[in-house]
Wavefront OBJ file of the C-alpha trace (Angstrom):
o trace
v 2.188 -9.369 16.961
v -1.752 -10.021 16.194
v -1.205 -8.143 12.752
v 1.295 -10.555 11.967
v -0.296 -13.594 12.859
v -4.056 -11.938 11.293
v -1.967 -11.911 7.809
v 0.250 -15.392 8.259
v -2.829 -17.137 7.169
v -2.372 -15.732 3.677
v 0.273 -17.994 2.486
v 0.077 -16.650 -1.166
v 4.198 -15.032 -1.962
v 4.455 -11.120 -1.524
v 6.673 -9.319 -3.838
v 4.874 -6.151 -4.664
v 5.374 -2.635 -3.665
v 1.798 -1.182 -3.638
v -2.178 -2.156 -2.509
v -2.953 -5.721 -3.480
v -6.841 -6.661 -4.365
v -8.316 -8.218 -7.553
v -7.352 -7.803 -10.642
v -9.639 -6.475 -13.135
v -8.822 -4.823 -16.529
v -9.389 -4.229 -20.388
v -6.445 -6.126 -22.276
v -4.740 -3.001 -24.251
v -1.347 -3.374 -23.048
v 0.258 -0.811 -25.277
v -1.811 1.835 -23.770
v -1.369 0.568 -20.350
v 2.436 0.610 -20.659
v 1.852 4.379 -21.715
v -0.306 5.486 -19.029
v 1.653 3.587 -16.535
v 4.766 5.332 -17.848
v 3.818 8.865 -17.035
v 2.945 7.565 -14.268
v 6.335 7.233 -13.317
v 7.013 10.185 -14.748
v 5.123 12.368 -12.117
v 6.959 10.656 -8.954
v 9.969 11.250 -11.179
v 9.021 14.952 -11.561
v 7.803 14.936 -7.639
v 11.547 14.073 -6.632
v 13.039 16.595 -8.007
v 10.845 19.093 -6.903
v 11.337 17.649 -3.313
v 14.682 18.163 -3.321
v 14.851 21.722 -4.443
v 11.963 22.376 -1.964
v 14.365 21.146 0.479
v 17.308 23.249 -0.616
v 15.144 26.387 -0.492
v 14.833 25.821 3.397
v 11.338 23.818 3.522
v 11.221 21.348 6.369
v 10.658 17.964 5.253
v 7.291 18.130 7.516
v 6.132 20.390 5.574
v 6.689 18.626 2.163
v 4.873 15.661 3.318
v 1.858 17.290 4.744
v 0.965 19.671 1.658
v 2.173 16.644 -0.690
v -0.549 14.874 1.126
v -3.144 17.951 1.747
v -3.428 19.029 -1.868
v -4.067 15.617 -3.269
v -7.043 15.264 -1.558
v -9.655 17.503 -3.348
v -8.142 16.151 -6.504
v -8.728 12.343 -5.345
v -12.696 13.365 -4.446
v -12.878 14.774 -7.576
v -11.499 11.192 -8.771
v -13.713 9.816 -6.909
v -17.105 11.849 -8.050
v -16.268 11.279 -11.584
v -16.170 7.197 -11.164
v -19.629 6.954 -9.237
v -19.488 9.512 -6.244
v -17.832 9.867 -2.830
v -19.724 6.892 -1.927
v -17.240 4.794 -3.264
v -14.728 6.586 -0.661
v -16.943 4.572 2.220
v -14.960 2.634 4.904
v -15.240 -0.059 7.653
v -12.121 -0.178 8.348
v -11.057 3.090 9.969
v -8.581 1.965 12.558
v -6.397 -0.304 9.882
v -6.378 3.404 7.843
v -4.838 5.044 10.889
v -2.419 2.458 11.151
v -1.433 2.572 7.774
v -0.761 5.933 7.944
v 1.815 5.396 10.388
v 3.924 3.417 8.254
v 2.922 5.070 5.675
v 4.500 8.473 6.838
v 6.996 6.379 8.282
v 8.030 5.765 4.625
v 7.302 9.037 3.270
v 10.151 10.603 5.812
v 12.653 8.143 4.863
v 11.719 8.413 0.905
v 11.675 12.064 0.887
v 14.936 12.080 3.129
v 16.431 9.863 0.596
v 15.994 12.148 -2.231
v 16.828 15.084 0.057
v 19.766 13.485 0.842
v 21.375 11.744 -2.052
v 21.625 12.226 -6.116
v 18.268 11.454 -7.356
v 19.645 8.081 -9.372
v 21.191 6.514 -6.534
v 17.751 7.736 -3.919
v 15.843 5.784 -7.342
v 17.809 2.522 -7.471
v 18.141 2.260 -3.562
v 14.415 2.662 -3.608
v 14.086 -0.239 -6.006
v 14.954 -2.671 -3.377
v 11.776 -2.859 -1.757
v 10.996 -6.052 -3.361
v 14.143 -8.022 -1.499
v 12.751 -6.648 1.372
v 9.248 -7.755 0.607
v 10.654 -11.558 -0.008
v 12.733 -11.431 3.491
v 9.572 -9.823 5.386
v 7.477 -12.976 3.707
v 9.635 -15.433 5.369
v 9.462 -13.684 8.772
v 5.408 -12.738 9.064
v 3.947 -14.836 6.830
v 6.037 -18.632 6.952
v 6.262 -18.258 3.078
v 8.815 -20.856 1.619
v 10.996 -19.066 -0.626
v 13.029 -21.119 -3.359
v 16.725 -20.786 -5.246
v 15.370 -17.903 -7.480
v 14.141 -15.742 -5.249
v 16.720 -16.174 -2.554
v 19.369 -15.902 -5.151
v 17.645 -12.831 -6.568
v 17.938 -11.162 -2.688
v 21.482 -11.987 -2.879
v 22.223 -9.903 -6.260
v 20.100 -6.994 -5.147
v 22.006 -6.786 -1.684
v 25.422 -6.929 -3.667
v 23.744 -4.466 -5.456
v 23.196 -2.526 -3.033
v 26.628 -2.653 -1.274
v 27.817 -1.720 -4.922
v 26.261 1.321 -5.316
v 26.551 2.456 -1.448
v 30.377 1.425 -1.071
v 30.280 1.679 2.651
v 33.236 3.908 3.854
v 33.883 4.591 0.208
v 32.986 8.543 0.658
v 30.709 7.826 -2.894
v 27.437 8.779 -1.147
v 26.543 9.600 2.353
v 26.214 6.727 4.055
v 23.195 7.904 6.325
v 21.487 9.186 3.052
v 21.795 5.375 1.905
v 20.781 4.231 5.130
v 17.882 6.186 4.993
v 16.965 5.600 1.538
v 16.846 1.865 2.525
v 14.808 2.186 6.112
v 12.099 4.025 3.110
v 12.410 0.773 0.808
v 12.106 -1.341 4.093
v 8.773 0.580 5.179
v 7.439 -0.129 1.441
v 7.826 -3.876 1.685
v 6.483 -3.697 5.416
v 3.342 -2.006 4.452
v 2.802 -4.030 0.980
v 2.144 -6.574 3.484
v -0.138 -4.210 5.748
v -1.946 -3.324 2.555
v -2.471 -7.122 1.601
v -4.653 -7.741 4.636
v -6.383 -3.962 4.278
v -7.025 -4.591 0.499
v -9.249 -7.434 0.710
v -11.913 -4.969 1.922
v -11.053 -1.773 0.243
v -10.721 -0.984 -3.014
v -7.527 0.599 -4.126
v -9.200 4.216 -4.422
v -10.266 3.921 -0.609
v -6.905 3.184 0.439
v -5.398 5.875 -1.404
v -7.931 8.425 -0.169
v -7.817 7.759 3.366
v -4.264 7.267 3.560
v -4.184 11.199 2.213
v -6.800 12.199 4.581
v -5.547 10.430 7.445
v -2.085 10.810 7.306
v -2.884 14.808 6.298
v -4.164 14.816 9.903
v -1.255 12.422 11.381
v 0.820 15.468 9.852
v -0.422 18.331 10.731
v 0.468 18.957 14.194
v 4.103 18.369 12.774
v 3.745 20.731 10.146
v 2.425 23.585 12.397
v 5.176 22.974 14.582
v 8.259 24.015 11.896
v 5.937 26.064 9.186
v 7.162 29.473 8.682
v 6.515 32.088 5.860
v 6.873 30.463 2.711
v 7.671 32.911 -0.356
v 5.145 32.066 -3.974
v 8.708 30.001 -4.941
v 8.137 27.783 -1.968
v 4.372 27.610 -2.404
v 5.104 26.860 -6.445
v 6.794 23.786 -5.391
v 4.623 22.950 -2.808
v 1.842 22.738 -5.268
v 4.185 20.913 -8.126
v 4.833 18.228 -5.577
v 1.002 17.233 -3.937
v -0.165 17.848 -8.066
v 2.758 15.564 -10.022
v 2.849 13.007 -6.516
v -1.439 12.519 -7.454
v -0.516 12.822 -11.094
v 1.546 9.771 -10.704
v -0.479 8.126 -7.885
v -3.451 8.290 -10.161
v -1.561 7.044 -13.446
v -0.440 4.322 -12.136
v -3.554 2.810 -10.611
v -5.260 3.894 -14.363
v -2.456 1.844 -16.527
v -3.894 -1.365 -13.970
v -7.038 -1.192 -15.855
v -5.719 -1.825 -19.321
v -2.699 -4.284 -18.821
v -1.367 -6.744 -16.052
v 0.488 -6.081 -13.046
v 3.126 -8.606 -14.645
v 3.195 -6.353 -17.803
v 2.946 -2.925 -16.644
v 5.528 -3.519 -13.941
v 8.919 -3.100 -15.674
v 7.850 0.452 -16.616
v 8.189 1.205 -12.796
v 12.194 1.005 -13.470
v 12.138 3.352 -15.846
v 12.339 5.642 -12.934
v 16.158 5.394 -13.292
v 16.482 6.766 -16.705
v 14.352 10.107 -15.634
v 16.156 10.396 -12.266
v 19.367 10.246 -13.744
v 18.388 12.828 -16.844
v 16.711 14.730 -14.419
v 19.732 14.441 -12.118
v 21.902 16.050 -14.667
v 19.616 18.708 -16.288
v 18.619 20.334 -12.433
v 21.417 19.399 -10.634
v 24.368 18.773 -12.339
v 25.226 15.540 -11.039
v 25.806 11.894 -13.326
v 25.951 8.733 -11.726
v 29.606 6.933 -11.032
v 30.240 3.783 -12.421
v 29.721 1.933 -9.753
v 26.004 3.048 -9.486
v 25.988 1.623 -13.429
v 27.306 -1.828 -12.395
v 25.048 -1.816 -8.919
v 21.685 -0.826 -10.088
v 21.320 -3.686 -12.668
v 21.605 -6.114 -10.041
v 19.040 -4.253 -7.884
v 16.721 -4.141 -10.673
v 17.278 -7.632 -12.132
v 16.690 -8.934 -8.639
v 13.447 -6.798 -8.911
v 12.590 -8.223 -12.293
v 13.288 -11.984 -10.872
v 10.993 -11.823 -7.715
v 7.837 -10.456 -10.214
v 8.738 -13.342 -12.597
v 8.781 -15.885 -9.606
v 5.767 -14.004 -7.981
v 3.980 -14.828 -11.411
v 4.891 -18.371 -11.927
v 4.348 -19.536 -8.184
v 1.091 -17.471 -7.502
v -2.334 -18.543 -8.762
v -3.662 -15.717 -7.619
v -3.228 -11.985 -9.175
v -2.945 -8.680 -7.561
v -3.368 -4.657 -8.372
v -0.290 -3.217 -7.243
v -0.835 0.359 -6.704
v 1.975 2.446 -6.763
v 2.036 5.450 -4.529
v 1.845 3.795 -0.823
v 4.592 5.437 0.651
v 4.656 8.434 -1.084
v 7.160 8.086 -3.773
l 1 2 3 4 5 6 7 8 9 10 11 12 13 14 15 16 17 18 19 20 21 22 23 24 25 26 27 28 29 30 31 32 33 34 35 36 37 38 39 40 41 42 43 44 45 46 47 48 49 50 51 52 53 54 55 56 57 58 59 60 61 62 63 64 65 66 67 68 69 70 71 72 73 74 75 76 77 78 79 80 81 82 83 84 85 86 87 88 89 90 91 92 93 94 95 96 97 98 99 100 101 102 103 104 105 106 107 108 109 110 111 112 113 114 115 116 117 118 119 120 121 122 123 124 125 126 127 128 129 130 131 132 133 134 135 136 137 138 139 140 141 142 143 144 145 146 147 148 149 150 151 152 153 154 155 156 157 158 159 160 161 162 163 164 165 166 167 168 169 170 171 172 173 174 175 176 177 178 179 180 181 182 183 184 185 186 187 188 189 190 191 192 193 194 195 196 197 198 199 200 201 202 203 204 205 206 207 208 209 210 211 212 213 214 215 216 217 218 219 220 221 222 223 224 225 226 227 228 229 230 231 232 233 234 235 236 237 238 239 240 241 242 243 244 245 246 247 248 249 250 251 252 253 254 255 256 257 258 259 260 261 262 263 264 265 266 267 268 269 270 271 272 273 274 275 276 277 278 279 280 281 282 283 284 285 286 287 288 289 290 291 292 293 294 295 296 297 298 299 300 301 302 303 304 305 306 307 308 309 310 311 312 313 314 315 316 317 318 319 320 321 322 323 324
């Protein structure tokens, strides 16, 4: 347990999803809401192209390694056009290779989630990453957590068990399962990412977790590949281009607005999985994902508030850790 006791000394409350450093940024929140926004909209996009990759027979190995392969050249051109590959430097290349084990880690159960379930309930299981976060603070870092945020882990659970109905037949239960383990992984490596972000700037993290778990990947990826037809390789391409289309969007929108501002845009998710849903795939949420997701997401919405008002510290939260 050294990691955990390396990170305990930071005693400052963990709520967020992504890479944690300073915050710097030009105040134009409208913009930042915008660009943070389509942000969303490209993991939105990258769902749905993930699960009709998987219905045409791709391996789920696959997806992750080309999601990961092709965003590469477009995060070095990222890179060249703020100040050069310099910027891309590490010291830190053994906590990179550990993040990209729970990083892919993530990325299976994420993808399997959206494989596995409608895209609104894989969105709004996904949201509970933050009630994860807050239980994973108590356990590795000693954090004291007060009546708001312990009452706000309560909703989102009840949430949860809501929109899952366990023996209910609503959804698979191992989809939900799964869905969760990839919300779990989020929270765990938010916390990774806190102790690897005081060194690296969110670009570097981003870029070697591509590269890194690319490699991690690849012996996995030659072991199912087969002959892909120019559908397959189409949505091969959609999903590495809209996954760095959102991955890049949303660490943008952090340099005209706050975390605390630009955050609620992340649930917005829900509305595009769910129209999404229902234009691709035919399928609209049951009531009881209706009544279950505005628990998860209010429970969300209550940890960043708390997060705000107890911290006096603020964080970048960059989006794309996990791959979704």
């Amino acid at each position: 347990m050294a990691f955990a006791r390396r990170v305990s000394l930071d005693r400052r409350p963990v709520w967020s999803m992504r890479v944690c450093v300073t915050e710097t940024h030009t105040d134009r929140p409208m913009l930042a809401l915008l660009v943070r926004l389509l942000g969303i909209m490209g993991f939105a996009v990258m769902a749905v192209l993930i699960k009709l990759a998987a219905e045409s027979g791709i391996h789920i190995a696959e997806l992750i390694f080309w999601r990961q392969f092709i965003s590469i050249p477009i995060l070095l051109a990222w890179a060249m056009m703020a100040g050069g590959v310099i910027l891309l430097k590490t010291r830190r290349p053994r906590a990179h290779g550990i993040r990209a084990i729970y990083g892919l880690a993530g990325m299976v159960c994420n993808f399997g989630g959206v494989i596995l379930l409608p895209l609104a309930e894989a969105t709004t299981l996904g949201f509970s990453a933050p009630i994860f976060a807050v239980l994973l603070s108590i356990i590795l870092l000693r954090e004291t957590v007060g009546i708001w945020r312990w009452s706000a882990v309560l909703a989102g659970f009840a949430g949860i068990v809501v929109i899952a109905q366990p023996g209910g037949g609503h959804i698979p239960l191992f989809g939900a399962m799964v869905a969760l383990g990839g919300a779990f992984m989020i929270a765990l490596i938010s916390i990774q990412i806190r102790d690897l972000g005081r060194t690296e700037k969110p670009m570097v993290i981003v870029f070697w977790f591509s590269v890194t778990s690319t490699i991690v990947a690849f012996p996995a990826m030659l072991w199912v590949s087969k002959s892909l037809t120019s559908y397959q390789w189409l949505l091969l391409l959609g999903i590495g281009l809209s996954g760095t289309w959102g991955q890049v969007l949303v660490t943008q929108a952090l340099r005209f607005g706050k975390v605390s501002s630009v955050i609620v845009m992340d649930y917005s998710n829900l509305i595009w999985a769910t129209l999404l849903g229902w234009l691709v795939f035919a399928t609209v949420p049951p009531a009881s994902t209706w009544v279950g997701a505005p628990l998860v997401i209010a429970a969300g919405v209550i940890i960043a508030w708390r997060e705000r008002v107890t911290s006096s510290h603020r964080f970048i939260v960059e989006k794309d850790v996990a791959g979704t």
